[in-house]
C-alpha positions as CSV (number, residue, x, y, z in Angstrom):
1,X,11.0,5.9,12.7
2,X,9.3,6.6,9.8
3,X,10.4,5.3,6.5
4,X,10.3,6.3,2.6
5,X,11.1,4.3,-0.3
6,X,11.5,5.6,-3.7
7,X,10.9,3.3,-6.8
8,X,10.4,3.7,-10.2
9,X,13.6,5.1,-11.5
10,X,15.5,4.4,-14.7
11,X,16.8,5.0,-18.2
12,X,14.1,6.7,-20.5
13,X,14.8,8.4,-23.5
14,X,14.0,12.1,-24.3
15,X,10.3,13.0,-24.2
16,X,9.5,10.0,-22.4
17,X,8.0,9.3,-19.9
18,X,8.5,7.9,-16.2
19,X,6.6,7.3,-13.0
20,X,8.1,7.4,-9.7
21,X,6.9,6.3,-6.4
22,X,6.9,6.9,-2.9
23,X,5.6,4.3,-0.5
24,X,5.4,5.6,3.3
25,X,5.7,3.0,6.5
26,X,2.7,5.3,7.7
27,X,-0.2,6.5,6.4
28,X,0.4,9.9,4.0
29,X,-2.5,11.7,5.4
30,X,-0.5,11.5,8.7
31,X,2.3,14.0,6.5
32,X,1.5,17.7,6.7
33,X,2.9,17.6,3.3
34,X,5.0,15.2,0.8
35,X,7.5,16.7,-1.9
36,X,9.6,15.1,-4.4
37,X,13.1,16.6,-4.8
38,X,16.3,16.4,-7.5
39,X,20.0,16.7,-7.2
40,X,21.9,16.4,-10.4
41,X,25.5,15.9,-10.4
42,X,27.6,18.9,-9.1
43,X,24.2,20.9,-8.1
44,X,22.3,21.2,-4.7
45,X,19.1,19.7,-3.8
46,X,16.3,21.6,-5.6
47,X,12.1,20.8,-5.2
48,X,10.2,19.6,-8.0
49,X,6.4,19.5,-6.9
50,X,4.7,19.2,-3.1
51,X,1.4,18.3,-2.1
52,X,-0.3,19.1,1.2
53,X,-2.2,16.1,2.6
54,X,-5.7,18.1,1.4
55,X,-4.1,17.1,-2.3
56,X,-3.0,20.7,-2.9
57,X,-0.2,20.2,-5.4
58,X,2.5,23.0,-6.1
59,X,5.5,22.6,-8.7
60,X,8.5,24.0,-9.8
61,X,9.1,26.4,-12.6
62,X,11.3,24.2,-14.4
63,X,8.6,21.3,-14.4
64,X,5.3,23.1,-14.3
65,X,3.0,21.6,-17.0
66,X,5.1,18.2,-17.5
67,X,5.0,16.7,-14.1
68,X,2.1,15.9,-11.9
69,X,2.2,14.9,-8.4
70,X,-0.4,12.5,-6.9
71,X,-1.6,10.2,-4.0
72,X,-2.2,6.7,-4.5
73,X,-4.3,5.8,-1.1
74,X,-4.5,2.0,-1.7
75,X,-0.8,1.3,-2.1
76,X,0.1,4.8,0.7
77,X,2.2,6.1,-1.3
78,X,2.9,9.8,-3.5
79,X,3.8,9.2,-7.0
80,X,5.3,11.8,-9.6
81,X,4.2,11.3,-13.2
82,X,7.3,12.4,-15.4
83,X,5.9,13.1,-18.9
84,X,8.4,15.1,-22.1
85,X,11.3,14.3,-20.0
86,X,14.5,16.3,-20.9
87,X,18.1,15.3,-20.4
88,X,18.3,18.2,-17.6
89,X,16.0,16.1,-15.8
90,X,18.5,13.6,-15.3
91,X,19.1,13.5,-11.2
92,X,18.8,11.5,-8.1
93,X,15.0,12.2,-6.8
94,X,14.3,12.0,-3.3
95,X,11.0,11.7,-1.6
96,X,10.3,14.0,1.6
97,X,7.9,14.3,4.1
98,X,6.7,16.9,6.4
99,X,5.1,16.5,10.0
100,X,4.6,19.3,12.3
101,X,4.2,18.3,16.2
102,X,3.3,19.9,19.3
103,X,4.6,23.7,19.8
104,X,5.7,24.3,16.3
105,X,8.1,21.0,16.5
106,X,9.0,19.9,12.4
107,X,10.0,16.8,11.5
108,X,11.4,15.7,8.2
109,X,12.2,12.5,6.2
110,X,13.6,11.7,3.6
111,X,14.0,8.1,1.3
112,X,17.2,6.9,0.0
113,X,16.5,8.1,-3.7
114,X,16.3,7.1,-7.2
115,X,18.2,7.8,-10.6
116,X,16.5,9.2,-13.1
117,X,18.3,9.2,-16.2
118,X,17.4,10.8,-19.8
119,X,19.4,10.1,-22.5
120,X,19.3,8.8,-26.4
């Protein structure tokens, strides 16, 4: 079974900064893609950025311009770089990854998530 741990989460105040951290129990370039995703209280799951294993990196709207998403080979892991964080950004974010087998088969993980919280 394959296995995602988030890290990195925590208090930070507004316009701060945070990075988050996704360590995989296989190797990321075995993923067809990785994506970070948010769900604040009393809202649904939404995406904040993917990246395709060839490091193609996509992002929402919402986040465009303060978030970057990235691949750290050496500890196999995707990281999301939080920078001008806003109190909307407060949520629980989860790491996903995609992998697509044989006849069109899609599997997909998720970790256990951390809290993100911005606040004075």
């Amino acid at each position: 079974q394959v296995h995602l741990v988030e890290s990195g989460g925590g208090l930070v105040q507004p316009g701060g900064s945070l990075r988050l951290s996704c360590a995989a129990s296989e190797s990321i370039f075995s993923f067809n893609a990785m994506a970070w995703y948010r769900q604040a209280p009393g809202k649904q799951r939404e995406l904040v950025a993917r990246i395709t294993s060839g490091g193609s990196g996509d992002y929402a709207d919402f986040v465009k311009g303060r978030f970057t998403i990235s691949r750290d080979n050496a500890e196999n892991a995707v990281s999301l770089q939080m920078n001008s964080l806003k109190p909307e950004d407060t949520a629980v974010y989860y790491c996903n990854a995609d992998r697509f087998l044989y006849a069109g088969i899609r599997r997909t993980y998720w970790g256990q998530g951390t809290q993100v919280t911005v606040s004075s």
